[in-house]
Each structure stands twice: as C-alpha cells, then as structure tokens.
MIKE-375198 format. One record per residue (C-alpha): y, x negated, z negated. Coordinates in steps of 0.05 Angstrom, whole numbers, plus 32768, in hexadecimal, padded with zeros to 4 digits. Each point is the difference from the previous one (the first is absolute). Layout:
    c2    c1    c3
     Y     X     Z
...
***
This chain:
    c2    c1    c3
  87DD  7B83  79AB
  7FF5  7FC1  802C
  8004  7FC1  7FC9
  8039  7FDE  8003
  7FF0  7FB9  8029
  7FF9  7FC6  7FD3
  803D  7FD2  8022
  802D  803B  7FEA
  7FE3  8008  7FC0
  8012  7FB3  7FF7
  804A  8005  801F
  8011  803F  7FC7
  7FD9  7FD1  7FC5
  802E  7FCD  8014
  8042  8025  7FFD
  7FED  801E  7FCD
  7FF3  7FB9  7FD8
  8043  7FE8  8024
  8025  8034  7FDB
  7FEA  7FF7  7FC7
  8009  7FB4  7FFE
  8044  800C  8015
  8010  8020  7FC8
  7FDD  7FD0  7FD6
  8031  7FCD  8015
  8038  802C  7FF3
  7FE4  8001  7FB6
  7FF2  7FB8  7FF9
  8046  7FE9  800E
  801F  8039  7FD5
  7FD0  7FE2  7FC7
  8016  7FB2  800C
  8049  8006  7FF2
  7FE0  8005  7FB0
  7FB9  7FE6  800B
  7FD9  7FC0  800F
  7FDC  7FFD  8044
  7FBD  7FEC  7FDE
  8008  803E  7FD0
  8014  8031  8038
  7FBE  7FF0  8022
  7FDA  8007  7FBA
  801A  803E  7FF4
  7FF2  8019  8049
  7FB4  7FE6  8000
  7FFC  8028  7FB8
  801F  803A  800F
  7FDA  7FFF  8048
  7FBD  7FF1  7FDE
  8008  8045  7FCF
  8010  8022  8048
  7FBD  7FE6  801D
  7FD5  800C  7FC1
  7FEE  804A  801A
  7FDE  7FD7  8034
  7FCF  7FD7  7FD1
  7FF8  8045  7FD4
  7FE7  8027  803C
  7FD3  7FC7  801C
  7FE7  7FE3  7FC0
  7FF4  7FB1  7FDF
  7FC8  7FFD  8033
  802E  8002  803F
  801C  7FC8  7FEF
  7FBF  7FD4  8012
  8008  7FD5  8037
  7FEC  7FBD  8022
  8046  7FEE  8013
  8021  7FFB  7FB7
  8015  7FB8  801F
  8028  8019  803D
  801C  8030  7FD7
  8015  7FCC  7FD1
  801C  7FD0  8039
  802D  8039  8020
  8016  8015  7FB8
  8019  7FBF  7FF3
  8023  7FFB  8041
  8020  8047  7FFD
  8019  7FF2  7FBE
  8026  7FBF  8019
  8017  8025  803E
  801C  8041  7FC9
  8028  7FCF  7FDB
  801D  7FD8  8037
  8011  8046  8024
  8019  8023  7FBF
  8035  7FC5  7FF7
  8013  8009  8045
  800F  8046  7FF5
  801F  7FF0  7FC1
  8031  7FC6  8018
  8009  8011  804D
  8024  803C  8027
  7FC7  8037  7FF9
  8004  800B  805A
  7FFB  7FA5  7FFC
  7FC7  8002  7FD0
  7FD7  8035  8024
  8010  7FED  8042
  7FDB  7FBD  7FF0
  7FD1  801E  7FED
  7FEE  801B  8047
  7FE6  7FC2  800F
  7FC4  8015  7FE6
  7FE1  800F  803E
  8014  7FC5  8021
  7FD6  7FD9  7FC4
  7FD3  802D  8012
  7FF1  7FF7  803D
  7FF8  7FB0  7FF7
  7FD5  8016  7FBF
  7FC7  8031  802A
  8003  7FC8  802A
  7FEE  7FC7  7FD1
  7FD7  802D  7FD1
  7FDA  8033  8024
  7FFF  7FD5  8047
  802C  8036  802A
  8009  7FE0  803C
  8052  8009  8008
  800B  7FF4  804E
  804B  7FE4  801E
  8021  8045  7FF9
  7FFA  800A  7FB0
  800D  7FB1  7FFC
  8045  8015  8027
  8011  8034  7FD3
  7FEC  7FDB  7FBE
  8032  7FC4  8018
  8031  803F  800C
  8000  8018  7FC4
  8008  7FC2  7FD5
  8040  7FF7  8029
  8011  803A  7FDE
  7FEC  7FE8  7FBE
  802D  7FCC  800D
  803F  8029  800D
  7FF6  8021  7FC1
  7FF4  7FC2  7FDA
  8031  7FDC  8022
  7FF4  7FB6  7FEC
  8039  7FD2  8005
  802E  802C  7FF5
  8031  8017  7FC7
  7FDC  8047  7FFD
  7FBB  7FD9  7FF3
  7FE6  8006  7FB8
  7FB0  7FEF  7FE1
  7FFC  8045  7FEE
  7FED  800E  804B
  7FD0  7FC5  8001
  7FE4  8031  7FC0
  8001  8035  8025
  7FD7  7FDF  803F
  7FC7  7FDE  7FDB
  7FF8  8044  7FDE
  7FF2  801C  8040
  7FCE  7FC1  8012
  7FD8  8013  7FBF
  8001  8045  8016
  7FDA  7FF7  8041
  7FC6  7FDC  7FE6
  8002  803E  7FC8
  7FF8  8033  803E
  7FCF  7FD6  801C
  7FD9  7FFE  7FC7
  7FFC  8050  7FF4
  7FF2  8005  804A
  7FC4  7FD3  7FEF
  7FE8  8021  7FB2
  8008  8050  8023
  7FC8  7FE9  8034
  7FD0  8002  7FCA
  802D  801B  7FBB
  8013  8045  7FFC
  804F  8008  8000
  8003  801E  7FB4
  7FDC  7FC0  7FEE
  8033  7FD4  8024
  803A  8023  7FD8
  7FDB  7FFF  7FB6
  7FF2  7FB3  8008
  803F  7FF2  8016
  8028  8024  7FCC
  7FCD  7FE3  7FC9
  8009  7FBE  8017
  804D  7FFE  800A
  8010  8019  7FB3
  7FE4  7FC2  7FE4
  8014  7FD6  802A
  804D  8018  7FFF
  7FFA  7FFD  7FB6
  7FFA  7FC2  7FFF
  8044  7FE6  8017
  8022  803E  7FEC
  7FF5  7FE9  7FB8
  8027  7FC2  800D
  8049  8028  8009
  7FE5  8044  7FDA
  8031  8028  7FE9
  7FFD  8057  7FFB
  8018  802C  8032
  803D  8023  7FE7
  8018  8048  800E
  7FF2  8016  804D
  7FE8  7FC5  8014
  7FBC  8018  7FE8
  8005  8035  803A
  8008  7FCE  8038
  7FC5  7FD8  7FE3
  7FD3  8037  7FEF
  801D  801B  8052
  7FE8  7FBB  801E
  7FBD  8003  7FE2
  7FF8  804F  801B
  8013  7FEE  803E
  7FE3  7FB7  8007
  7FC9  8020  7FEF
  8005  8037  8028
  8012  7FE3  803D
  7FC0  7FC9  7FFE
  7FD7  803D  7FF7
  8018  8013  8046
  8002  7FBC  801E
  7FB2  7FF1  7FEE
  7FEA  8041  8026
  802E  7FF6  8032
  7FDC  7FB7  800E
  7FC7  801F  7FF5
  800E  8028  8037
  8021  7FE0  8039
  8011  7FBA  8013
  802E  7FD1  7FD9
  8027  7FDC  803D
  800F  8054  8014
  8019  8024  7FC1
  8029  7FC5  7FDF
  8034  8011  802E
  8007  803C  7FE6
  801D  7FE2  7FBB
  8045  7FF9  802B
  800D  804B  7FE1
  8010  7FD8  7FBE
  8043  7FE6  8021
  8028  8038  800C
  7FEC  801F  7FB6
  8015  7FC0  7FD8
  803F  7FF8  8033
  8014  8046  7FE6
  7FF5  7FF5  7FBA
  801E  7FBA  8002
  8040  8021  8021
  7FFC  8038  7FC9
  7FEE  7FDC  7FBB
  800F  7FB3  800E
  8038  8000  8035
  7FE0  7FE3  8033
  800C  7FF7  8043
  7FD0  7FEC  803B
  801C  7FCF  8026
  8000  7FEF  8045
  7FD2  7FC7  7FF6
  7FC6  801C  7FDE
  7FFB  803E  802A
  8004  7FCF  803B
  7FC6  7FDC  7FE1
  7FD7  803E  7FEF
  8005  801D  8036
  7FD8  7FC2  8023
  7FD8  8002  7FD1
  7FF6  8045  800A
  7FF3  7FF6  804A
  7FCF  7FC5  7FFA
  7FD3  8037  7FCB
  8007  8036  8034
  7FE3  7FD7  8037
  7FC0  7FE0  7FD6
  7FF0  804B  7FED
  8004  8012  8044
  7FD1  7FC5  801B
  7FD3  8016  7FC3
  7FFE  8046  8016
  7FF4  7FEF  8048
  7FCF  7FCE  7FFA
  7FD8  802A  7FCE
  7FFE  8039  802F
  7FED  7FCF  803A
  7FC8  7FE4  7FD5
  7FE9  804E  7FF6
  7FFD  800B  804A
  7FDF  7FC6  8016
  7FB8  7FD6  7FF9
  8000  7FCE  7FD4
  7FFA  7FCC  8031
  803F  8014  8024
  8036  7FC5  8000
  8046  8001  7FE6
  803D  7FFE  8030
  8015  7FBC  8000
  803F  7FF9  7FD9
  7FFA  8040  7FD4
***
C-alpha cells in the first residue's frame, strides 16, 4: 500500500481534533450553567492530564528532558489565558457567536507567522486578513444594541490562540509531538488550580460527566492538533476548524434553543472566505517553492 501523503495525513488529524473540540464546547457550556469558568478549565486540564498519562508511562521520566522547558512554559502561560477567556465565551455567548470568533484564529495567525517566524505575507493575504476582520466586525457588531464584551472575550481568546499555534509550530521542529501534549497538560493543571480555588465549589450530579467529557476530548483533540502541526502547515489546516460551526449550531438549536442568525453566519462566512484563500496562497506558494530554485523570485503582488 502506497503511504498515505503527509498533507492528507494533516487534513484527517485536523478534523479529527475539530471534532473533538466541538464537542468539547458542547460540554463546557452544558457544565457552566452550575460551574465556575476557572473550575471548568481545572477540571478539563485534570481530567485531560489522566487521559495523556499513558503517554509519559510508555515514554518514561526521561522523555521529558528538554532544552526548551522555557518556551514550553511561555506558551503554557499563554494558552491558559487564551482557555479561560475562550471557555467564558462559550459559557456566556450563543455557542455558533462564540466559535465563530473564534475563526479568527487564522487571521491572528497569519499576522503572528509573520511577526514571529518572519513569513513574508505579500498584498494578497494582507487583502484577505483586512477581509476577514470585516467579518469579525459583523459578528461583533460594535456600536450597536446586539454588541456585548463577551465577544471582545471571545476575540482576544482567539489573539492568544495564534501566538499558541505559533509556538507549537516552533517546539515540534525540534520536540516530539507526545512531548508537546505531556508538558502542556502538566503545566495547565497547576496553573488552572490556581484561580479555580478562588470560586471552588464540587461538581454536583452529571455535571461531573461534562467535565470529565471536556477533559477527554480537550485532551483528545490537542493530541490530534499537535500531529496535525506537526505535519502540515499552520496558515493551511486552521481552516479546517470551520467544521466546529455547524456541530455547535446543531447542538445549540437542540439543547440551548439557539438560533443562528443572519448576522453571524454573514460574518462567518467572510471569515470563512478570507481562511480559504490564505490556505490556498499557502498551498500554492509551497508547491511553487518545491518546483523552483531557490533563487527564483516571487510574483510581484502574491
């Protein structure tokens, strides 16, 4: 059997880990209506570090050894800012408005690899950055009676999330992706504690399940994310996180009675479009840069 090319192996890892954060989502807001936000993202870093533990069993105290304990550190600290500010999003907005703001991930993205890693970002993925941050903006809707700080939440989790992708892009160019996931989960139970303490009170009845569900799947789905980035190229399989809307819209509809308006799917759907085109300019310039000698020039305005 021919193996299976690596850009496709990255495209399934990253539906796979949309799914599964989906769901997560669905579990975090079923959780708030009787639960803290800062204990809702304790009990998913626990519950999601006993899921990884397997990981350190089969690998061993040794593989956790590494020069980069500081990075690690850094992007822990950032990822667990961007979990709380996008767990009270979920928790306080429409599930389709929360996680529609969050596809603006990419667009942070984009700015991010170009900041961060020096990506040089020609006119065209400039163009559909501004595009999709005109999207943002019909979603968010500022000035208007609709407007709430819950979507301003919801946005700077998404900012914090960027610089989080861009930092596992960076650690899996040297750390192995099992590494990326025991760190992280190590790192995040401590420092959820911390805050969770502050408003702790015990789960009660089923609400266990959703907490003990958002660590599986949290967990789960990061699993899938860090090999997927391990794999292929941040700016292409982000967009691929746009399967997340139509699963919350269908459980919002089902368990909250929600309805997606006109607005936000207007919005997304930008959004949406802007995503599409930078993972097609990624695709195509990557294949160019496969084709030809390193000292062939860009097209101007690409």
């Amino acid at each position: 059997m021919p193996a299976i090319p690596h850009h496709f192996r990255a495209a399934a890892l990253m539906l796979g880990s949309t799914m599964f954060f989906g769901l997560m989502v669905v579990s975090i807001r079923l959780a708030s209506a009787t639960l803290h936000t800062f204990e809702i993202a304790f009990f998913r870093n626990f519950f999601g570090l006993i899921v990884a533990l397997p990981l350190l069993l089969r690998h061993g105290p040794g593989f956790l050894r590494t020069t980069q304990f500081p990075r690690y550190l850094f992007r822990c600290v950032i990822g667990i800012c961007s979990m709380l500010a996008g767990f009270w999003a979920i928790g306080h907005l429409p599930l389709a408005q929360a996680v529609s703001l969050s596809y603006s991930t990419p667009l942070f993205v984009t700015i991010a690899a170009a900041a961060m890693l020096n990506e040089q970002v020609r006119a065209r993925r400039w163009t559909a950055v501004l595009l999709g941050f005109i999207g943002v903006l019909i979603i968010v809707r500022p000035g208007t009676a609709e407007f709430s700080m819950g979507a301003i939440v919801a946005v700077l989790a998404a900012v914090l999330s960027s610089i989080v992708a861009i930092q596992i892009k960076q650690l899996s160019q040297t750390e192995p992706a099992d590494r990326i996931v025991i760190y992280t989960t190590l790192l995040w139970v401590p420092m959820s504690l911390l805050p969770a303490l502050s408003v702790w009170q015990w789960p009660q009845g089923i609400t266990w399940l959703w907490v003990v569900a958002a660590g599986v799947m949290g967990t789960g789905g990061h699993m899938l994310w860090t090999r997927a980035l391990k794999l292929g190229e941040v700016s292409a399989l982000t967009p691929i996180s746009f399967m997340q809307l139509p699963i919350v819209a269908v459980f919002g509809w089902w368990l909250f009675d929600e309805s997606l308006d006109r607005w936000t799917l207007l919005g997304a759907g930008i959004i949406f479009a802007a995503n599409a085109y930078i993972a097609h300019r990624e695709a195509t310039l990557a294949k160019r840069a496969a084709t030809e000698s390193p000292t062939s020039a860009a097209k101007p305005g690409e």
